[in-house]
Z-matrix of the N, CA and C atoms (Angstrom, degrees):
N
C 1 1.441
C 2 1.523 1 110.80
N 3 1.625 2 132.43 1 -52.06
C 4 0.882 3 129.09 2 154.95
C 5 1.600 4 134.72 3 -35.23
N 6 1.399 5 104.61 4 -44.52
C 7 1.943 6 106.37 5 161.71
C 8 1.256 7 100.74 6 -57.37
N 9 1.147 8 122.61 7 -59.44
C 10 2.024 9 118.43 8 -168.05
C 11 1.959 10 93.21 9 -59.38
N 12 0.795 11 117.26 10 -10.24
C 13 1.927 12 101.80 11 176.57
C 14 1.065 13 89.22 12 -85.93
N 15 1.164 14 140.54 13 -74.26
C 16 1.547 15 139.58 14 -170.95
C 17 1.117 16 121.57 15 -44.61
N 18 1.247 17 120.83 16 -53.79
C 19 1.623 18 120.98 17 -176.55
C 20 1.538 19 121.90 18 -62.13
N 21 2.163 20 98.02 19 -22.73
C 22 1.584 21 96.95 20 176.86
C 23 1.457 22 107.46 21 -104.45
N 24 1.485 23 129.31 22 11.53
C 25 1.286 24 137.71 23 167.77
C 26 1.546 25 102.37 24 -77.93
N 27 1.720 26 120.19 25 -52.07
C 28 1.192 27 124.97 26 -153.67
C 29 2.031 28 101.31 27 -93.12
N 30 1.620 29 111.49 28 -1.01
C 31 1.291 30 103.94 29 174.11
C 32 1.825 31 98.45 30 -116.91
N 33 1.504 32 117.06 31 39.58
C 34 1.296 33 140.65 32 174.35
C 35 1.116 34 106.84 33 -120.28
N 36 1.434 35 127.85 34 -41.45
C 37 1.082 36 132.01 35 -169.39
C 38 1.453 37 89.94 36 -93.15
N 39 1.720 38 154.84 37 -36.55
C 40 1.253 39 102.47 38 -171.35
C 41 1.535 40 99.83 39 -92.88
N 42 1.451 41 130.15 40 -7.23
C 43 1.490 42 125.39 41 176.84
C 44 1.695 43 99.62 42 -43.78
N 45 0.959 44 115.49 43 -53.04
C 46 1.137 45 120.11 44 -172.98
C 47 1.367 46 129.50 45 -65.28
N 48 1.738 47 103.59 46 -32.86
C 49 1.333 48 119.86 47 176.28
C 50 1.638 49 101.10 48 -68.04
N 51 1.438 50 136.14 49 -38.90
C 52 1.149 51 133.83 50 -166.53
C 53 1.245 52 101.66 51 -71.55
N 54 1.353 53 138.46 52 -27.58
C 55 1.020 54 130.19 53 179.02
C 56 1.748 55 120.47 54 -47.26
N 57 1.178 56 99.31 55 -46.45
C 58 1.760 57 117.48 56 -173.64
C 59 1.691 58 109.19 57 -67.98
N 60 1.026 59 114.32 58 115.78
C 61 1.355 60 126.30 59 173.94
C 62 1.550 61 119.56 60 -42.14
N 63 1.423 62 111.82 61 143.69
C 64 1.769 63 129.16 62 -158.21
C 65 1.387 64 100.45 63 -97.24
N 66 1.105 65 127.60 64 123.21
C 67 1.488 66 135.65 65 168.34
C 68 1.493 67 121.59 66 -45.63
N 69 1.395 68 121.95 67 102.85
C 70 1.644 69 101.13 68 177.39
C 71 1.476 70 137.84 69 -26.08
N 72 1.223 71 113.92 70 -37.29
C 73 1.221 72 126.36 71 -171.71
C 74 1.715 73 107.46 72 -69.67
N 75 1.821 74 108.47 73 -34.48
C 76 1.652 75 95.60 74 -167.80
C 77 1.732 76 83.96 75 -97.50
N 78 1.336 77 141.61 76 10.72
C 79 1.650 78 127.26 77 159.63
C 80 1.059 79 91.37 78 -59.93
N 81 1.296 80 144.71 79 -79.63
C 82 1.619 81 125.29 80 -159.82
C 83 0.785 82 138.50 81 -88.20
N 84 1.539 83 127.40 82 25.89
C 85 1.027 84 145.91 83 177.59
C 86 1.465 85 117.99 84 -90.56
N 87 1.352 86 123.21 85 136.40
C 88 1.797 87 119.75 86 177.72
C 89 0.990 88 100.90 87 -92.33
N 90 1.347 89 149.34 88 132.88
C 91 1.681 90 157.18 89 131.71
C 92 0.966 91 98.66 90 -28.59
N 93 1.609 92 113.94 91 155.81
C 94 2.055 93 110.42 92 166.95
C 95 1.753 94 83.29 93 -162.90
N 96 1.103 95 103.83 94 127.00
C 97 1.444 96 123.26 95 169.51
C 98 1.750 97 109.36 96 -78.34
N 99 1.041 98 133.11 97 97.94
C 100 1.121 99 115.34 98 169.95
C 101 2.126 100 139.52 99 -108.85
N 102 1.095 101 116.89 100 102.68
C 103 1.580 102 123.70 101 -160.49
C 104 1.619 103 102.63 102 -113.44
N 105 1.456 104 85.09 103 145.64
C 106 1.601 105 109.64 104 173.88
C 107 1.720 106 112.65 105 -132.10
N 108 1.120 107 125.42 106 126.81
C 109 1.410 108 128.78 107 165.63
C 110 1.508 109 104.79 108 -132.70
N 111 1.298 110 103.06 109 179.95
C 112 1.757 111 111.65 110 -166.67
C 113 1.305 112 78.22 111 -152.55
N 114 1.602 113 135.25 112 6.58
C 115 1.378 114 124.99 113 -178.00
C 116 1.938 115 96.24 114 -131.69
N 117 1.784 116 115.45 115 129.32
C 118 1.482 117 80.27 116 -176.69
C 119 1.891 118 69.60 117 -145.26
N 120 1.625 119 100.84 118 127.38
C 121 1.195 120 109.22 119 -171.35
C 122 1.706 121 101.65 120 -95.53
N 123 1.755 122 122.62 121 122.55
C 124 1.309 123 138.20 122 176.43
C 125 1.763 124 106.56 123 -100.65
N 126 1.728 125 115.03 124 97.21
C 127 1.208 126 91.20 125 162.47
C 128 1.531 127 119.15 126 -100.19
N 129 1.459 128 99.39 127 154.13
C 130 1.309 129 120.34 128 -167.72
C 131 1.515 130 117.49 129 -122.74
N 132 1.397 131 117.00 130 158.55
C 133 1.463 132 123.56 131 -177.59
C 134 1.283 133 78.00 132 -164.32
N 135 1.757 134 94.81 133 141.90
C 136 1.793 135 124.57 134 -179.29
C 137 1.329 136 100.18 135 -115.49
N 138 1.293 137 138.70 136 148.02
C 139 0.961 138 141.24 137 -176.70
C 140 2.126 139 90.20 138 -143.20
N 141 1.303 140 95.86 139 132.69
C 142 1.364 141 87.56 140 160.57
C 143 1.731 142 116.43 141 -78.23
N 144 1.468 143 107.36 142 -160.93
C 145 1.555 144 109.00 143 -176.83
C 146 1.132 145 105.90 144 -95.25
N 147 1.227 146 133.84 145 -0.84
C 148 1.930 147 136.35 146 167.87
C 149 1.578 148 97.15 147 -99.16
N 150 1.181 149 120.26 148 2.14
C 151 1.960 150 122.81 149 -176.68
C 152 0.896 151 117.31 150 77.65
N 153 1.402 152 135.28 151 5.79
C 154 1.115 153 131.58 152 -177.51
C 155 1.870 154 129.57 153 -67.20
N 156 0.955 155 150.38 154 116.59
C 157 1.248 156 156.54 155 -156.19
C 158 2.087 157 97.91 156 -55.72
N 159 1.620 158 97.40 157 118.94
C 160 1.537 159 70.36 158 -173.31
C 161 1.724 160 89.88 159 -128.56
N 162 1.419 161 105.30 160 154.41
C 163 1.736 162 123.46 161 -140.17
C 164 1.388 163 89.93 162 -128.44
N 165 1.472 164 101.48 163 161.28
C 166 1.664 165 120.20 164 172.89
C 167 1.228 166 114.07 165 49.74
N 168 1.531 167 105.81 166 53.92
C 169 1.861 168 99.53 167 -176.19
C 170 2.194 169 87.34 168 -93.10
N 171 0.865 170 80.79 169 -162.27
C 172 1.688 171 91.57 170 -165.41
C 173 1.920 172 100.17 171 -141.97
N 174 1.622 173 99.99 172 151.46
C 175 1.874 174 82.26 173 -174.54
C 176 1.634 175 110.44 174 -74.36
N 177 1.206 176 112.78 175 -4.94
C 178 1.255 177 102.66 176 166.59
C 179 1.544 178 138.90 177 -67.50
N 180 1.562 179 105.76 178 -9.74
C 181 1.222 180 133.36 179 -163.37
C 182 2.136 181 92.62 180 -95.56
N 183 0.830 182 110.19 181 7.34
C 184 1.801 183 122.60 182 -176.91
C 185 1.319 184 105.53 183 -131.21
N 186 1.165 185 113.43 184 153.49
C 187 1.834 186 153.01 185 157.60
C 188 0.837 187 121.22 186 -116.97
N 189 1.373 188 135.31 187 100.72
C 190 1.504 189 124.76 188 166.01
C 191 1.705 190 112.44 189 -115.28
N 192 0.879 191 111.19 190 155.42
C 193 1.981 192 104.03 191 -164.92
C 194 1.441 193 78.21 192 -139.32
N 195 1.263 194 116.42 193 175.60
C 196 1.474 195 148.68 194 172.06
C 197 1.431 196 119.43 195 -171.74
N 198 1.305 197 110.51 196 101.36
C 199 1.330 198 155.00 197 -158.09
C 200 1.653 199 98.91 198 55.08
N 201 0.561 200 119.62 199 43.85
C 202 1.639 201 138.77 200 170.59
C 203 1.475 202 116.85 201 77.40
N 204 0.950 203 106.03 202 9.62
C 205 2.156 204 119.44 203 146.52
C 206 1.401 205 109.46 204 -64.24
N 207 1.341 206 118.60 205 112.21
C 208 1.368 207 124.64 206 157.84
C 209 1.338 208 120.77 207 -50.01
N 210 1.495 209 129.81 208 115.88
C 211 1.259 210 117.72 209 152.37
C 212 1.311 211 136.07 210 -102.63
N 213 1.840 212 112.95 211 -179.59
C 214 1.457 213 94.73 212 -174.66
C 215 1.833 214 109.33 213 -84.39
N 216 1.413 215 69.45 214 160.29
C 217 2.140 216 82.04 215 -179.21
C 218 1.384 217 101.24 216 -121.79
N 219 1.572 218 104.90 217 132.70
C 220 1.567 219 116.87 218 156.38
C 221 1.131 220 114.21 219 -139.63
N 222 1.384 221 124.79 220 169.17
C 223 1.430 222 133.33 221 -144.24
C 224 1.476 223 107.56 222 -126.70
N 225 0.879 224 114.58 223 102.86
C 226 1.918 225 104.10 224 -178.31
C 227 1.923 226 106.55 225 -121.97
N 228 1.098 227 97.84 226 120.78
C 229 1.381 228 99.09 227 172.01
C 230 1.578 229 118.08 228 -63.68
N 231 1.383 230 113.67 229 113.90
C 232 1.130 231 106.16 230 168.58
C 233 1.730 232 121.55 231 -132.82
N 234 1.301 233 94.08 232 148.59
C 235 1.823 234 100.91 233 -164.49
C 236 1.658 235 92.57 234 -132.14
N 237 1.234 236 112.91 235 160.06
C 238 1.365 237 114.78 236 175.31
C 239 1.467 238 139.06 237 45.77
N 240 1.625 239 107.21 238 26.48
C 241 1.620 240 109.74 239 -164.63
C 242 1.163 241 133.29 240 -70.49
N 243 1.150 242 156.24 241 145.72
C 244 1.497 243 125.19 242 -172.87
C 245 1.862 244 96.96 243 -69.42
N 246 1.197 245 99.04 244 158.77
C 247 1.526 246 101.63 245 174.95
C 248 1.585 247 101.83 246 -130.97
N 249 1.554 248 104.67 247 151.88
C 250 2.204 249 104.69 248 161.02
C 251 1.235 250 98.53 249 -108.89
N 252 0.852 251 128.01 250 178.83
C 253 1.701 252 132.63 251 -175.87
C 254 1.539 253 99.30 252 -174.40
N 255 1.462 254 108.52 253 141.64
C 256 1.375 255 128.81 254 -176.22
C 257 1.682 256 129.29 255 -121.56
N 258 0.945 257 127.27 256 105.65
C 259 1.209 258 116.55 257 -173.73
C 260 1.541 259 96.05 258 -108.75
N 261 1.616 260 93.68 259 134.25
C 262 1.242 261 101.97 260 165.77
C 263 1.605 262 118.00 261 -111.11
N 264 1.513 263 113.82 262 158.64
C 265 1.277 264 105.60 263 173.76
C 266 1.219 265 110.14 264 -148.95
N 267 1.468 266 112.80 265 129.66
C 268 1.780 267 121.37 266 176.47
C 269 1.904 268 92.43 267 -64.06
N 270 1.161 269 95.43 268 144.27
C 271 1.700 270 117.92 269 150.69
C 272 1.652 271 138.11 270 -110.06
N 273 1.183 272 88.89 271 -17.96
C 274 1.268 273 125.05 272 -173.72
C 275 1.940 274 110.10 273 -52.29
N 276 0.837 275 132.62 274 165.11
C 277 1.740 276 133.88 275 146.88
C 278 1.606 277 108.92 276 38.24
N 279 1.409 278 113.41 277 -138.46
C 280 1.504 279 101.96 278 -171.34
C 281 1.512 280 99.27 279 -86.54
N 282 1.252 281 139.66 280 40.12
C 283 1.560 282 146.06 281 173.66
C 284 1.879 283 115.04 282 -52.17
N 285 1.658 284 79.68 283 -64.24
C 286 1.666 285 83.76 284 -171.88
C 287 1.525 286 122.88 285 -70.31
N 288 1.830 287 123.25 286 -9.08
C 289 1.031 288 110.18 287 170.89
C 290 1.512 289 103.39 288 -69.47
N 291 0.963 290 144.85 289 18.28
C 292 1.647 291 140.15 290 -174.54
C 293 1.626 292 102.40 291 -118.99
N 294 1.430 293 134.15 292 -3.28
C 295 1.118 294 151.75 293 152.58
C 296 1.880 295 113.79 294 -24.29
N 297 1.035 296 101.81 295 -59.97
C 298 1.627 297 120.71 296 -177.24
C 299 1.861 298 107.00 297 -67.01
N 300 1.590 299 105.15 298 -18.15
C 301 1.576 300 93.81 299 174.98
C 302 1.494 301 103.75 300 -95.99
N 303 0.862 302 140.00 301 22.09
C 304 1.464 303 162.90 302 177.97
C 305 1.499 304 124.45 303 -98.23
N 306 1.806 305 115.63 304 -28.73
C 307 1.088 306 121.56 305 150.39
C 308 1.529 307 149.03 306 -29.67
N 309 1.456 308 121.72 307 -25.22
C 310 1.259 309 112.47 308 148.44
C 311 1.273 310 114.30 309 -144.27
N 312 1.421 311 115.90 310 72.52
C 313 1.607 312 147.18 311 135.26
C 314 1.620 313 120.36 312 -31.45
N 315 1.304 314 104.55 313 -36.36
C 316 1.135 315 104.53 314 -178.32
C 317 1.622 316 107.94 315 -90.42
N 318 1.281 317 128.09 316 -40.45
C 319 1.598 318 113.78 317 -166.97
C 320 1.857 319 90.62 318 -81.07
N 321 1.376 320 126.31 319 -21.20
C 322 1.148 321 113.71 320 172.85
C 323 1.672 322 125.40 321 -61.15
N 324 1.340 323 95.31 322 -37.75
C 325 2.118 324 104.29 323 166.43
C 326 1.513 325 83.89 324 -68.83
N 327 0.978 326 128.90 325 -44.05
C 328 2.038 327 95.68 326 -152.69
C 329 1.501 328 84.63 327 -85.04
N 330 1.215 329 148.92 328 -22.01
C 331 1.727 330 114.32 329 162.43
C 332 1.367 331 130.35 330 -77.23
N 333 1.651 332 106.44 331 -16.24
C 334 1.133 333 101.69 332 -176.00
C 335 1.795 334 115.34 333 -84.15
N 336 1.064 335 109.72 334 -15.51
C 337 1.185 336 113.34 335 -161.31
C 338 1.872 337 110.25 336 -116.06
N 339 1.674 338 94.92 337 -0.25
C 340 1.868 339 103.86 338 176.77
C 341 1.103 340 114.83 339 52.78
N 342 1.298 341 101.43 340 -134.94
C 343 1.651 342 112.05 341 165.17
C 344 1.414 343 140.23 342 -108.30
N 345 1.448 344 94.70 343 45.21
C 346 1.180 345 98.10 344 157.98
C 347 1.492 346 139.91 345 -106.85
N 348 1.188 347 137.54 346 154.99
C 349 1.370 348 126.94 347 173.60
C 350 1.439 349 124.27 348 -48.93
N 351 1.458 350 125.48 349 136.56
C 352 0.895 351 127.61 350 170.37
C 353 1.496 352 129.64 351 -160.95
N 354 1.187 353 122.83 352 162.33
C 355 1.544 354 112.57 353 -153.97
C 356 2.236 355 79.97 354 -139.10
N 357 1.548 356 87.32 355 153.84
C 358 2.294 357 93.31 356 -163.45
C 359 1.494 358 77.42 357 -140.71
N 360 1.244 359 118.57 358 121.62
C 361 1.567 360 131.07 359 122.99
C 362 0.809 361 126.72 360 -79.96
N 363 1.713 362 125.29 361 124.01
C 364 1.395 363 126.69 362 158.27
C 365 1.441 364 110.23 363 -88.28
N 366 1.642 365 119.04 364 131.04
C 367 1.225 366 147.60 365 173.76
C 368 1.366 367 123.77 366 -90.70
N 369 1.190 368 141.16 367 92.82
C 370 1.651 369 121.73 368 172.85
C 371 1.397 370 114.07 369 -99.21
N 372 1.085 371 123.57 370 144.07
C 373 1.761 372 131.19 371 169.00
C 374 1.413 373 104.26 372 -122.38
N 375 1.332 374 120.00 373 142.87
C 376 1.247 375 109.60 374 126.43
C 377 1.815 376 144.38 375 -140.45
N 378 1.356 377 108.89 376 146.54
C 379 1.483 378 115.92 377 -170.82
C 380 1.241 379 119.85 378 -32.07
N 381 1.147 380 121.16 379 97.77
C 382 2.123 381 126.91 380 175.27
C 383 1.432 382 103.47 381 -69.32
């Protein structure tokens, strides 16, 4: 219940934010997100072809390429990690009628993410 206060406080605050007029200078401007890691975490689940959950694979038992460069793979068990998580949301055009499927965001992070720690920004943009 507390995520649903927030999520309809923080999609109040940009209804509102859109209201306020856009600076000439950022209309023509392109945004560009730019990131670098040397760490890029792939989670995975194997399922055989009857579905069965299949265990004790080894990183040798994987391929992963990026843009078709092989890289290296290692395997680290991990349980309980802290996680950040980002939600973004257009405001922009027909965006916000899709607002209402957004309604329970929050019990969906608390299953998806169990028990582990985690910290959610909500992000809004919208398309100039």
């Amino acid at each position: 219940m507390k995520g649903m206060l927030y999520l309809g406080t923080l999609m109040l605050m940009a209804t509102t934010s859109l209201s306020q007029s856009i600076p000439v200078e950022l209309q023509n401007s392109q945004p560009t997100i730019t990131s670098t890691s040397t760490l890029v975490i792939v989670p995975t689940l194997v399922r055989s072809a009857t579905g069965e959950l299949v265990t004790n694979l080894r990183a040798s038992d994987f391929r992963l390429t990026d843009n078709g460069v092989e890289q290296r793979v290692s395997i680290e068990e991990v349980e309980r990690q802290p996680l950040a998580v980002v939600v973004l949301l257009q405001t922009g055009g027909a965006a916000p009628r899709q607002f209402q499927n957004y309604g329970g965001v929050d019990t969906m992070l608390d299953y998806m993410m169990g028990s582990s720690k985690y910290q959610v920004a909500v992000c809004f943009f919208r398309k100039i």
